[in-house]
C-alpha positions as CSV (number, residue, x, y, z in Angstrom):
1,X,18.5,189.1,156.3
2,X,18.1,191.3,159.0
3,X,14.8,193.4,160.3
4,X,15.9,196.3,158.3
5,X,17.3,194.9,155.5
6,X,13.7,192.8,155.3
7,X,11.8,196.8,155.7
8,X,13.9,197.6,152.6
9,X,13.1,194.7,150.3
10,X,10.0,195.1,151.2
11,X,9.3,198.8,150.6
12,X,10.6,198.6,147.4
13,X,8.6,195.6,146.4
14,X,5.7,197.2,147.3
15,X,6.3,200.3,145.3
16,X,6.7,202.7,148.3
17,X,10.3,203.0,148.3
18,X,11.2,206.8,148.7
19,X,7.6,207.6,150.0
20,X,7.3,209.6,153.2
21,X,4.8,208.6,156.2
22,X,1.9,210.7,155.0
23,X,2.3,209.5,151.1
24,X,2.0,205.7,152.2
25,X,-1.0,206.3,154.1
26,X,-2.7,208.8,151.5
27,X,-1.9,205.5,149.0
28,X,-3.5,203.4,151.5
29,X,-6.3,205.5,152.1
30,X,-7.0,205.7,148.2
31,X,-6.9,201.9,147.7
32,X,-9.3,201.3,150.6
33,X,-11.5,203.9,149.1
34,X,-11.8,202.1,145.7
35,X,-14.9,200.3,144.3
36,X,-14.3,196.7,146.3
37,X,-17.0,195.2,143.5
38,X,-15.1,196.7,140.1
39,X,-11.9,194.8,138.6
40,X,-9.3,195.6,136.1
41,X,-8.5,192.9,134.8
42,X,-4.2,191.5,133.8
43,X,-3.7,190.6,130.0
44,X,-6.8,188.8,128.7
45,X,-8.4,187.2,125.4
46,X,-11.7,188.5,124.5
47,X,-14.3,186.5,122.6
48,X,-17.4,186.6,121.3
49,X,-16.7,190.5,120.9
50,X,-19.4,193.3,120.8
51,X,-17.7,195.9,121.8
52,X,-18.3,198.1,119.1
53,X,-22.1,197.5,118.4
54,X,-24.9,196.5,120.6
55,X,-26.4,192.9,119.9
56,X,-29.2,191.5,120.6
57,X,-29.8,188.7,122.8
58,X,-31.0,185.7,120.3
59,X,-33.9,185.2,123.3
60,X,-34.9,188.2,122.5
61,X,-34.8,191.5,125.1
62,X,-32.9,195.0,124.1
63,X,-29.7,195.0,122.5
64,X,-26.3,194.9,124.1
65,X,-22.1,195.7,124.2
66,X,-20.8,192.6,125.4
67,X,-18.0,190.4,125.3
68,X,-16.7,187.1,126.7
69,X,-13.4,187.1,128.8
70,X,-10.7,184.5,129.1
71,X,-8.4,185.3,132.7
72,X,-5.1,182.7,131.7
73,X,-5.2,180.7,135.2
74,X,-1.6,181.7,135.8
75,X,-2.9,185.1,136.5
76,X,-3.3,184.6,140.0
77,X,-3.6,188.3,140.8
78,X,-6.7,188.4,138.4
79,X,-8.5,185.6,139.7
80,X,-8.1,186.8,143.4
81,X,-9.3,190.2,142.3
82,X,-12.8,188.9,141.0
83,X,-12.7,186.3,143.7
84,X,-13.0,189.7,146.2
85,X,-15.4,191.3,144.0
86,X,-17.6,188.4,143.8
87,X,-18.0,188.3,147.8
88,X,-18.0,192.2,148.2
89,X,-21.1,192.0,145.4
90,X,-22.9,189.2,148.1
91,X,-22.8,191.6,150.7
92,X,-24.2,194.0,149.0
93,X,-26.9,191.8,147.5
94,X,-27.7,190.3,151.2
95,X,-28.3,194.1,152.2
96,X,-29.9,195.7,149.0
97,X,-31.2,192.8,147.3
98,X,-31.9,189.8,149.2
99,X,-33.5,191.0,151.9
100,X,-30.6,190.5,154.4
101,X,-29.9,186.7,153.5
102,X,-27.4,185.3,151.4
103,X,-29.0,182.7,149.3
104,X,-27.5,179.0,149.8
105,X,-27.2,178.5,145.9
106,X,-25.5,182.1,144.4
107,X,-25.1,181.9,140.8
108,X,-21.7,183.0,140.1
109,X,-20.3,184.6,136.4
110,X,-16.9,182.8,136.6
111,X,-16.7,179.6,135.0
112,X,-13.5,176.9,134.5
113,X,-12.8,176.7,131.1
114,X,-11.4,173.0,131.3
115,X,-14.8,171.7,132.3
116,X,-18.3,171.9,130.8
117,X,-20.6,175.3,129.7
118,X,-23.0,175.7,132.5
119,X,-25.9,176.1,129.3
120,X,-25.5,173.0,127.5
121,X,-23.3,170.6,129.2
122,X,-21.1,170.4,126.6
123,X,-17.3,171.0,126.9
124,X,-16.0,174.5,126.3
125,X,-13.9,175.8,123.1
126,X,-10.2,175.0,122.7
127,X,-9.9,179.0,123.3
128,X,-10.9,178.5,126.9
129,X,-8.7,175.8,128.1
130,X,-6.4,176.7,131.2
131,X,-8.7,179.7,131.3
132,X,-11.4,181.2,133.8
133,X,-14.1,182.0,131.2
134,X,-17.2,184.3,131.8
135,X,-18.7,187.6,130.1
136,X,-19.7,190.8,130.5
137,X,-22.0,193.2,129.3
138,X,-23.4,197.0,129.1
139,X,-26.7,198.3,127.8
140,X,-26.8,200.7,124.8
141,X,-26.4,203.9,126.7
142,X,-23.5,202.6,128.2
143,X,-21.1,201.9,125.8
144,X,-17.3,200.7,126.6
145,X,-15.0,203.1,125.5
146,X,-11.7,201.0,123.8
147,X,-8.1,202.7,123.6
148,X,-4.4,201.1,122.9
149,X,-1.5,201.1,124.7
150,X,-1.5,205.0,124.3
151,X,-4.9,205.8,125.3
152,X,-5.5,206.5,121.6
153,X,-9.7,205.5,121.1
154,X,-9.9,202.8,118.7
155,X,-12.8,202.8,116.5
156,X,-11.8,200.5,113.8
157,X,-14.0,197.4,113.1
158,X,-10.9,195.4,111.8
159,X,-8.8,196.7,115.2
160,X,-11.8,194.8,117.5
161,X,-12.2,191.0,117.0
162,X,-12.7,188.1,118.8
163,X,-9.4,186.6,119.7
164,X,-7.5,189.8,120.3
165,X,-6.2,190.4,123.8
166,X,-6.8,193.2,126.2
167,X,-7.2,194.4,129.7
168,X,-10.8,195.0,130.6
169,X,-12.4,197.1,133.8
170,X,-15.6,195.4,134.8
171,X,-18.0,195.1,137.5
172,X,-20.0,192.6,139.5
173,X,-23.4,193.4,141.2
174,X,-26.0,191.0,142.8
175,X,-29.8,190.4,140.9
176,X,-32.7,188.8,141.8
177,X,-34.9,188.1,138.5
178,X,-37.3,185.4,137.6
179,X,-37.2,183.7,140.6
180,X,-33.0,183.3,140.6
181,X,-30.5,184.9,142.2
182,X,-26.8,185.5,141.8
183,X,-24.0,187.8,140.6
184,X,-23.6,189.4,137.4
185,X,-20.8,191.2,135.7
186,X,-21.2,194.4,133.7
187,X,-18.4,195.8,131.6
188,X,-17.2,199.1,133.3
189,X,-16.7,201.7,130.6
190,X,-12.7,200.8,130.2
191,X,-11.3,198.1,127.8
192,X,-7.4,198.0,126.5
193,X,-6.3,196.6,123.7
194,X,-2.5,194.9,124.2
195,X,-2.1,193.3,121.3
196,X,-3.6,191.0,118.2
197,X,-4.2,187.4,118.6
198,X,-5.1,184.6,116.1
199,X,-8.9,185.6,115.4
200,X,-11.8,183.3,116.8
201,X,-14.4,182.3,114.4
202,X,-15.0,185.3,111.3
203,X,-13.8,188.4,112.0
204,X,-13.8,191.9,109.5
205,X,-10.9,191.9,107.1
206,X,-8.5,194.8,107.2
207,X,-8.6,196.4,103.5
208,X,-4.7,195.4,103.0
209,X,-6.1,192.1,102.7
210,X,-8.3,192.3,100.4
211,X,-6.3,194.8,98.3
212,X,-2.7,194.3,98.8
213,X,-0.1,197.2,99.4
214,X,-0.5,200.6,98.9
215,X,0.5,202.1,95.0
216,X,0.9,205.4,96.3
217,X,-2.8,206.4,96.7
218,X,-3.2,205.4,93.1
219,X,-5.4,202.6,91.7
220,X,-2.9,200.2,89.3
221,X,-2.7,201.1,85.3
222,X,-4.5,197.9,83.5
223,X,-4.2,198.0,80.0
224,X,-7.5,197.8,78.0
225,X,-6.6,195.5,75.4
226,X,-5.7,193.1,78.0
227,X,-9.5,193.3,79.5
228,X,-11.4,190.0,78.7
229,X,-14.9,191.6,77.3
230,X,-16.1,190.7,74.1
231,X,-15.3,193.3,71.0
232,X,-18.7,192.4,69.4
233,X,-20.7,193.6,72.8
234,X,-18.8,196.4,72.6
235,X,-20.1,197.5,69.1
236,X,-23.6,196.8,70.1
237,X,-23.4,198.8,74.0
238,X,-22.5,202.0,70.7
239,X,-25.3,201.3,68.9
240,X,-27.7,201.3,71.6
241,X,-26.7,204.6,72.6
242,X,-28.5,207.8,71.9
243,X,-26.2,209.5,69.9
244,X,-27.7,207.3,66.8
245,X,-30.3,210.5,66.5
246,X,-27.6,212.7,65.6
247,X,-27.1,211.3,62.0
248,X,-28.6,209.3,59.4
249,X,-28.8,205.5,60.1
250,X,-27.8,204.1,57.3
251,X,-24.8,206.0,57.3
252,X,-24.2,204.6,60.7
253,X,-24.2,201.0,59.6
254,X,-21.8,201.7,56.8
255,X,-19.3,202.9,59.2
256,X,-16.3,201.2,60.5
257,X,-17.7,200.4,64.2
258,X,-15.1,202.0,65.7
259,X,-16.3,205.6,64.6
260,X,-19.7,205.1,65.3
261,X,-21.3,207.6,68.3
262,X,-19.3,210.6,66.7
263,X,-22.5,211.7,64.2
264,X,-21.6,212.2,60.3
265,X,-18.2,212.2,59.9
266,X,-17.7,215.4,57.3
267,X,-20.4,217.8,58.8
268,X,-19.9,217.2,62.3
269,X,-17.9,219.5,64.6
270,X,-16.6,216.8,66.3
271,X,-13.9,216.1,63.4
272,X,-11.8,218.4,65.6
273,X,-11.0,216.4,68.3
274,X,-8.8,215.1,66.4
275,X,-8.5,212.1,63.1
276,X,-9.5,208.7,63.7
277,X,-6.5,206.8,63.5
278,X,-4.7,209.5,66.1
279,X,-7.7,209.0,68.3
280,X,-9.0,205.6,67.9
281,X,-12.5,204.9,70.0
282,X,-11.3,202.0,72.0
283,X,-8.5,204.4,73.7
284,X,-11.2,206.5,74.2
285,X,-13.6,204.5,76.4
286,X,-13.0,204.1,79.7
287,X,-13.0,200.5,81.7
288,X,-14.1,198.4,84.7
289,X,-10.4,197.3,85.8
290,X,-12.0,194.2,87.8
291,X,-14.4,193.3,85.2
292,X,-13.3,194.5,82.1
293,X,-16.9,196.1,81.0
294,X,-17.2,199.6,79.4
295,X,-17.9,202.6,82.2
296,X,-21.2,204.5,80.3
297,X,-20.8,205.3,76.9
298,X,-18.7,207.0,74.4
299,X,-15.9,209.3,76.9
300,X,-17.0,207.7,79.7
301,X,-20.3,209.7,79.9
């Protein structure tokens, strides 16, 4: 191609196709302007996920939001993002932090999840192969804020697990504690989620699950008779129940069990909810539909 064909192509690689002089160099001006030390992150996997709640460090120290992210190595523009970050945050570190020097050995956040965890020696996950693994965390007045793909906040335990994949903001900022020195990385308020993944480890189940489908907001008719609890229990839960005060006891125990709990038969007011064999007691009591047990007493009560 020639020069100007070449100036085409590449305007309207780079996005700036149809933008005047002073709009390309406003973009510009913004870009430089940004936080050279704070990433957003292409698609990732998060895992070990605590976005939600703060957890505490198993070492002990105050609580945290954290999470561990997974940057696919084919996601060259990622990796050369925090790659900038990392060396902007030295700078800053030799100036603010390290009293002007920049430490031969820098601990560095960003780990290769084909080799070996920097803690035990021992190889990483099958979740972290062909992946650049390291985490990121907030303190409890910081929390991330989560959204989906329309910026809708997501506050659903079952909607945040390990495994699901995102795009994250985060930052990286030099520290000198206990003697070591290096660069940490700090989630930055903003995390996307892009879509579900195959959950890592145990995750919250979503209700549907546990449940099955929707009956129209109604809980499923289950027959008493059907209900495996023992008749003879039954009888006995009447018995024990305070109404036995309201009539003689003998006259109790010569009842059919089914009409005991309603008091004398003849004198009683109750006669007018209606004859026994219209009404019968077992109809009458209400059930457990899981575990077949009568709810309270006679009605219910």
């Amino acid at each position: 191609m020639g020069e100007i064909a070449d100036y085409h192509v590449e305007q309207f690689a780079s996005g700036r196709w149809g933008m005047n002089t002073n709009e390309n160099k406003r973009r510009n001006e913004i870009m430089t302007n940004q936080n050279p030390t704070r990433v957003v992150t292409g698609e990732v996997r998060l895992s070990y996920v605590n976005l939600l709640r703060p957890r505490e460090n198993q070492y002990g120290g105050e609580p945290k939001f954290s999470t561990t992210i997974l940057v696919p190595k084919s996601d060259f523009a990622t990796k050369q993002s925090i790659d900038a970050a990392i060396e902007a945050a030295k700078q800053i570190g030799k100036s603010k932090v390290w009293n002007g020097v920049i430490p031969p050995m820098v601990a560095i956040p960003v780990y290769d999840g084909d080799g070996v965890k920097p803690s035990d020696g021992m190889p990483f996950g099958e979740e972290c192969k062909g992946h650049w693994v390291f985490s990121a965390s907030s303190k409890v007045d910081q929390p991330p804020k989560i959204v989906d793909l329309n910026y809708n906040p997501i506050i659903d335990p079952t909607e945040v697990y390990s495994g699901m994949y995102a795009r994250i903001a985060v930052n990286f900022a030099p520290y000198a504690q206990a003697g070591k020195k290096g660069i940490g990385c700090y989630l930055s308020t903003n995390v996307q989620k892009t879509r579900d993944g195959e959950p890592l480890g145990a995750s919250a189940p979503a209700a549907q699950n546990d449940f099955g489908p929707s009956v129209g907001g109604q809980a499923p008719y289950v027959d008493p008779a059907q209900l495996p609890f023992n008749q003879s229990q039954y009888g006995q839960q009447q018995q024990s129940m305070p109404q036995q005060g309201y009539g003689q006891q003998p006259q109790y125990q010569q009842q059919p069990p089914v009409q005991q709990g309603y008091g004398q038969q003849q004198p009683m007011p109750q006669q007018g909810y209606g004859q026994q064999q219209q009404q019968p007691a077992p109809q009458q009591q209400q059930f457990d539909p899981i575990t077949g047990a009568p709810i309270g007493g006679v009605y219910g009560l």
